[in-house]
C-alpha positions as MATLAB code, in Angstrom:
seq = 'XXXXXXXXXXXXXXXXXXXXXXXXXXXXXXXXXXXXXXXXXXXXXXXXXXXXXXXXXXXXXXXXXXXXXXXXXXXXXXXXXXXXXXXXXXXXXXXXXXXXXXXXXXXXXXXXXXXXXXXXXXXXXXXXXXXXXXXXXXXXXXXXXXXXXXXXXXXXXXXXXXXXXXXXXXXXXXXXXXXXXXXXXXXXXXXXXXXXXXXXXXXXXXXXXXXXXXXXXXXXXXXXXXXXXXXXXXXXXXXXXXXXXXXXXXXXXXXXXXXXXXXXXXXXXXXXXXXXXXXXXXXXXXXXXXXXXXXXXXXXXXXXXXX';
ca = [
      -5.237    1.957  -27.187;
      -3.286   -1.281  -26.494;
      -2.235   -1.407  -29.996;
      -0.856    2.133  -29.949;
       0.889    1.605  -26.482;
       2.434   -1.734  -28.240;
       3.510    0.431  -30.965;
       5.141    3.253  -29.314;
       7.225    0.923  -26.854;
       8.312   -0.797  -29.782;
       9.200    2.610  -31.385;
      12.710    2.762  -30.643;
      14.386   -0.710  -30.916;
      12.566   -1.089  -34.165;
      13.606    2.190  -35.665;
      17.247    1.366  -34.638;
      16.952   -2.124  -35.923;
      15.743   -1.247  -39.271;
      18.855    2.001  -39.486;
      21.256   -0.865  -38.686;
      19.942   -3.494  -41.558;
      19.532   -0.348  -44.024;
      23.304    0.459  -43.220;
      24.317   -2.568  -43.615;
      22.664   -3.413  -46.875;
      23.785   -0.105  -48.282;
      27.542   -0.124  -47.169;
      28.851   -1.277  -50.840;
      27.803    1.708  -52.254;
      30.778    3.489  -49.708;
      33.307    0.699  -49.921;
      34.692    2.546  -52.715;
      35.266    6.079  -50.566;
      36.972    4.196  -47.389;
      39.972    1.114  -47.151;
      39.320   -2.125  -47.453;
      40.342   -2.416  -43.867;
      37.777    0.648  -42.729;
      34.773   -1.074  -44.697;
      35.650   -4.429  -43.090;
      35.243   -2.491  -39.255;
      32.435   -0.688  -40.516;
      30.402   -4.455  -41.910;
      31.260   -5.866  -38.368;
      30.154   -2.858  -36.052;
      27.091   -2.447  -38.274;
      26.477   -6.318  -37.803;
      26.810   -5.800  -33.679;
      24.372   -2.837  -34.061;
      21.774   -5.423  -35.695;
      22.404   -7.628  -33.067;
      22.007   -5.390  -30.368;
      19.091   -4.131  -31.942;
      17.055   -7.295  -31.970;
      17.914   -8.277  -28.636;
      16.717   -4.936  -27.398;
      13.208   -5.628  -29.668;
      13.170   -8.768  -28.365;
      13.809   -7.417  -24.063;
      10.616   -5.414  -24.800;
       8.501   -8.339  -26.077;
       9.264   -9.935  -23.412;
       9.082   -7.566  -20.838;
       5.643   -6.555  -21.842;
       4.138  -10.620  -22.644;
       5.629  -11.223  -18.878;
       3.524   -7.437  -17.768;
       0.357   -9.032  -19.024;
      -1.541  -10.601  -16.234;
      -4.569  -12.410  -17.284;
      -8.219  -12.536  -14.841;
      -7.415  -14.353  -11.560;
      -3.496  -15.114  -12.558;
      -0.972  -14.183  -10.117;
       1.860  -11.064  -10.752;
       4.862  -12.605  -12.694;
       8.551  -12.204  -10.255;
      10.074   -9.235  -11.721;
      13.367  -11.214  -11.354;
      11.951  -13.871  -13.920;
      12.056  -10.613  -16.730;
      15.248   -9.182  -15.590;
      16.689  -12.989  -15.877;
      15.296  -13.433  -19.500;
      16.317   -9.677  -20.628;
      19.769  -10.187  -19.294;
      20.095  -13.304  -21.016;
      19.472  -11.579  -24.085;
      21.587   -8.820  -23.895;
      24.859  -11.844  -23.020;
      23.903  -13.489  -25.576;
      24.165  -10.022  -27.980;
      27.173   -9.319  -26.446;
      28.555  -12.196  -27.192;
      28.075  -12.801  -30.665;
      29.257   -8.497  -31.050;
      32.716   -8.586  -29.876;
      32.608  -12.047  -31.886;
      32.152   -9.656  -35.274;
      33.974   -7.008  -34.043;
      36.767   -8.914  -33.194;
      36.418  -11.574  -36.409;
      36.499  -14.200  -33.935;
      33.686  -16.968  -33.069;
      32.013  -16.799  -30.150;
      33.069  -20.153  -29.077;
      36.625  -19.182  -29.635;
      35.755  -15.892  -27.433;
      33.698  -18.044  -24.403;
      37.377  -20.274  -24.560;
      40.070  -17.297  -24.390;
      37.538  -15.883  -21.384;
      37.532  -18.851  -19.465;
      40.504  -18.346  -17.249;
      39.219  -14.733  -16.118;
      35.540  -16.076  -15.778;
      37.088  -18.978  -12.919;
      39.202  -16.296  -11.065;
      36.436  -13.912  -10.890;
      33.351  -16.872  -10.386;
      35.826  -18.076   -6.994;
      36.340  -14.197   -5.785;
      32.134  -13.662   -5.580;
      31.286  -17.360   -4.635;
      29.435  -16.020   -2.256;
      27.585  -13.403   -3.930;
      27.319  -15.765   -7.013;
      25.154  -18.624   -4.878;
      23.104  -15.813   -4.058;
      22.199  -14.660   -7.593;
      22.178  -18.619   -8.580;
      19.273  -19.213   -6.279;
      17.749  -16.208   -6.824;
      17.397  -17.265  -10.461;
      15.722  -20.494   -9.271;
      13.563  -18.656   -7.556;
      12.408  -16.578   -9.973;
      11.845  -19.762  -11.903;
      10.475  -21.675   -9.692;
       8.325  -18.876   -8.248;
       7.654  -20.279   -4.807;
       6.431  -16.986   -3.766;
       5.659  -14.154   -5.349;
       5.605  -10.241   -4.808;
       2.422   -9.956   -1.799;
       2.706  -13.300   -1.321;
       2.597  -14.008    3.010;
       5.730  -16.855    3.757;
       6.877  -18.064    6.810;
      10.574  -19.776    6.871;
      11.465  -22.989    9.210;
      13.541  -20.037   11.195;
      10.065  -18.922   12.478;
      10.359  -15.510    9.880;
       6.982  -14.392    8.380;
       5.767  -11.923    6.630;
       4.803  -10.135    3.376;
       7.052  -10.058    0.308;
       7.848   -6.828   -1.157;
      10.458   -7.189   -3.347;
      12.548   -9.950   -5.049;
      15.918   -9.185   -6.290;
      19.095  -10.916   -7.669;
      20.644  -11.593   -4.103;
      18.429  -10.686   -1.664;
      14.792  -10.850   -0.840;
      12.909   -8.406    0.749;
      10.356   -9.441    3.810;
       7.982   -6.851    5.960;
       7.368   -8.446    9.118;
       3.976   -8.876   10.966;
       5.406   -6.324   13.625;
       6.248   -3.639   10.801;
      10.304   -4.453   10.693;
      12.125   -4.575    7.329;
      13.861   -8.121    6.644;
      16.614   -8.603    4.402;
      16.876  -12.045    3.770;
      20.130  -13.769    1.316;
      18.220  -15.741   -1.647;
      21.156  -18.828   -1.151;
      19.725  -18.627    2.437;
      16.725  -19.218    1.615;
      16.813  -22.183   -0.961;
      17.946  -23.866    1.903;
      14.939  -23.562    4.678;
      11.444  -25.108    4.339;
       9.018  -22.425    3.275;
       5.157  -22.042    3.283;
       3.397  -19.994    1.658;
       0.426  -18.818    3.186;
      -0.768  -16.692   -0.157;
      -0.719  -19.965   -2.557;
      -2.726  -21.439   -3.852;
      -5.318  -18.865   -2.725;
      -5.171  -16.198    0.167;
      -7.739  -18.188    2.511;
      -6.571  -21.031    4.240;
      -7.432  -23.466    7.062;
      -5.913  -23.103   11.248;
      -6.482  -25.030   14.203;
      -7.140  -24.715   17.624;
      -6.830  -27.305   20.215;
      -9.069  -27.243   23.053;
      -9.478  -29.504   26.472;
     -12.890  -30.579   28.227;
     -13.284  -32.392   30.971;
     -14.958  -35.889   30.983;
     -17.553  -35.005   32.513;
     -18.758  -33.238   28.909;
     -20.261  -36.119   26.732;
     -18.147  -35.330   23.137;
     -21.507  -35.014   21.226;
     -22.677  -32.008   23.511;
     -19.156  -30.492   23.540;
     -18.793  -30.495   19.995;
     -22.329  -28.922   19.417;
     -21.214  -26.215   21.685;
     -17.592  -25.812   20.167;
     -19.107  -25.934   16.216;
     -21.827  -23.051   17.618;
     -19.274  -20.997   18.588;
     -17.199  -21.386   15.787;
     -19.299  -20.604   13.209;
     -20.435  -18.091   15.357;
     -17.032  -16.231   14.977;
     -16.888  -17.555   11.683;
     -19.341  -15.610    9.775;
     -17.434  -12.011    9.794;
     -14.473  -13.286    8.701;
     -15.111  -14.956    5.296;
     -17.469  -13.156    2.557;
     -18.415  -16.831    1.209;
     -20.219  -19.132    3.659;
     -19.038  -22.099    1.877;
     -15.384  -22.418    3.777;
     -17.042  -24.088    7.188;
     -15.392  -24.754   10.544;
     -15.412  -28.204   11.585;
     -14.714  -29.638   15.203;
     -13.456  -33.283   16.178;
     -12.457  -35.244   19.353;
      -9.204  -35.695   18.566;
      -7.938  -37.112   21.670;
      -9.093  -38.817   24.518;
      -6.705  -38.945   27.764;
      -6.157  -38.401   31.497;
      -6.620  -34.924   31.978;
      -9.800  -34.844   28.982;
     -11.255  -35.387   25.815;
      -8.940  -33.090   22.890;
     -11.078  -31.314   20.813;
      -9.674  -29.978   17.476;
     -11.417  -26.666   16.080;
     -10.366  -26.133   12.300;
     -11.963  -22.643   10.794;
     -10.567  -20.510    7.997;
      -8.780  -17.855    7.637;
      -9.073  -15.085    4.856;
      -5.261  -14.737    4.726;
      -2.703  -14.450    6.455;
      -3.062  -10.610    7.394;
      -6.256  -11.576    9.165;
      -4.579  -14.557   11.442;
      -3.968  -12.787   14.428;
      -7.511  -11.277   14.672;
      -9.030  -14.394   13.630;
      -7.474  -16.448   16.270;
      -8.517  -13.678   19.037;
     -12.277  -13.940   17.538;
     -12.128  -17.769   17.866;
     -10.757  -17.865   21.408;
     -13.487  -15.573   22.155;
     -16.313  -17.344   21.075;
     -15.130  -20.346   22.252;
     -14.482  -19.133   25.532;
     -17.608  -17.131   26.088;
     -19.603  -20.464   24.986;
     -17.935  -22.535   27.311;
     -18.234  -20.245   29.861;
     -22.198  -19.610   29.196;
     -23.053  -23.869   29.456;
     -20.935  -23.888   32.122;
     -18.630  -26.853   30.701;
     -15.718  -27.928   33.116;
     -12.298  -28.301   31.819;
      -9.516  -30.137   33.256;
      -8.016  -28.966   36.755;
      -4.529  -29.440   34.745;
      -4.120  -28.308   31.524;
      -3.017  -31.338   29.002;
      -0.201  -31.223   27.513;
      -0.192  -29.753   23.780;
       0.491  -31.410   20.943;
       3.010  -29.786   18.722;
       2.399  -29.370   14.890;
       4.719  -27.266   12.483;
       2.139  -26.202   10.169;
      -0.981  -25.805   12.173;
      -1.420  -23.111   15.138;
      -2.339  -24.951   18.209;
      -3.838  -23.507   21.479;
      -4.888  -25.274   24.676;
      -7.783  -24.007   26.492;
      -6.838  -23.563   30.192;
      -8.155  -23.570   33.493;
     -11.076  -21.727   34.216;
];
């Protein structure tokens, strides 16, 4: 079935591909009917047809080795194929009007130059844009799915990567058009690589009065408590530590996972839950003034108030 599906995609660029060389091998036999000038035009269109031919052969080998996503491998950017294919088809044109013309393609690249630096300084702009989205499609630091948050304090889901622009649905359901020069420029994090489930924080104050051995049995109940619906694998485990010990209480850090990003919100609100409802049931004391929170970029931090 694959081979037949291989076969018929192939269909077309290989029929023309094999008219073109048969034309071109058989053109003497004509040269005789037509001008010397008219079989000259003839041998270099014929020559662009083979070379338009085999690029186009080669576009959907490429398109269809890039389509091919092996067990556990993540999707290949669609930009990355349309980069390659385009290249192909430059290249082919290129080397064409070289034949067609009778000129080499160096000489061609040389007589185009001055239009190419006229035209490259009118769509600076929109010429960054397609220059970083190639290096993003490259580089693939995120992929179509893929949940990515920007230093801007943007998040959401990828849906589609183009040439200029990429395409983000928020958390909140809005549609976010995003510049790809804009982009290459802000500190991103992926929340989908290297695997969906990853690791948040909370940050909780007890009082004193709560010796840190009994407050983080109670905290590490709790968590795994709220833990257990949220990841099908129990080996991912929440941890707790006494990360802090100052005026207004000990700092206790709760780290748990999350299955992806999706899932954060919820997650969090099951935590705070659990944690609450525990604290609540042992009747710990927290401070009569919440401490002050320390700030981190990458993890979500909380501070459990007054009772």
């Amino acid at each position: 079935m694959i081979q037949r599906a291989l076969i018929s995609w192939l269909s077309w660029p290989m029929l023309f591909c094999v008219a073109s060389l048969m034309m071109y091998f058989f053109q003497a036999s004509f040269q005789d009917k037509v001008s010397a000038a008219d079989a000259e035009i003839i041998k270099h269109v014929v020559s662009a047809a083979i070379v338009y031919s085999v690029a186009w052969m080669l576009s959907r080998i490429v398109s269809m080795t890039l389509a091919r996503k092996g067990k556990g491998k993540r999707k290949t950017p669609r930009l990355l194929g349309e980069l390659l294919r385009a290249g192909l088809f430059t290249i082919a044109t290129i080397i064409a009007v070289g034949l067609v013309l009778g000129q080499s393609p160096g000489g061609i690249l040389a007589s185009s130059g001055l239009i190419i630096a006229i035209l490259g300084f009118a769509i600076r702009n929109v010429l960054a844009d397609v220059l970083s989205g190639i290096a993003i499609g490259l580089e693939a630091p995120y992929r179509i799915g893929d949940w990515v948050e920007f230093d801007v304090g943007t998040s959401g889901r990828v849906i589609e990567i183009g040439w200029r622009t990429t395409r983000i649905l928020t958390t909140n359901g809005t549609y976010m058009i995003l510049p790809n020069s804009h982009i290459s420029r802000q500190m991103l994090t992926n929340y989908s690589a290297p695997r969906k489930h990853y690791q948040a924080c909370l940050r909780i104050v007890l009082s004193h009065d709560v010796p840190i051995g009994k407050a983080k049995e109670v905290l590490l109940a709790a968590a795994h408590a709220a833990s257990e619906p949220m990841l099908a694998s129990g080996s991912q485990k929440p941890m707790v530590h006494a990360s802090q010990f100052g005026i207004d209480g000990i700092a206790y850090t709760i780290q748990y996972w999350v299955p992806s990003f999706a899932d954060d919100v919820d997650c969090r609100d099951a935590m705070l839950a659990a944690i609450d409802h525990a604290i609540r049931r042992e009747r710990l004391t927290v401070p009569a003034r919440p401490a002050k929170a320390i700030p981190d970029k990458l993890e979500l931090t909380g501070d459990y108030g007054m009772a």
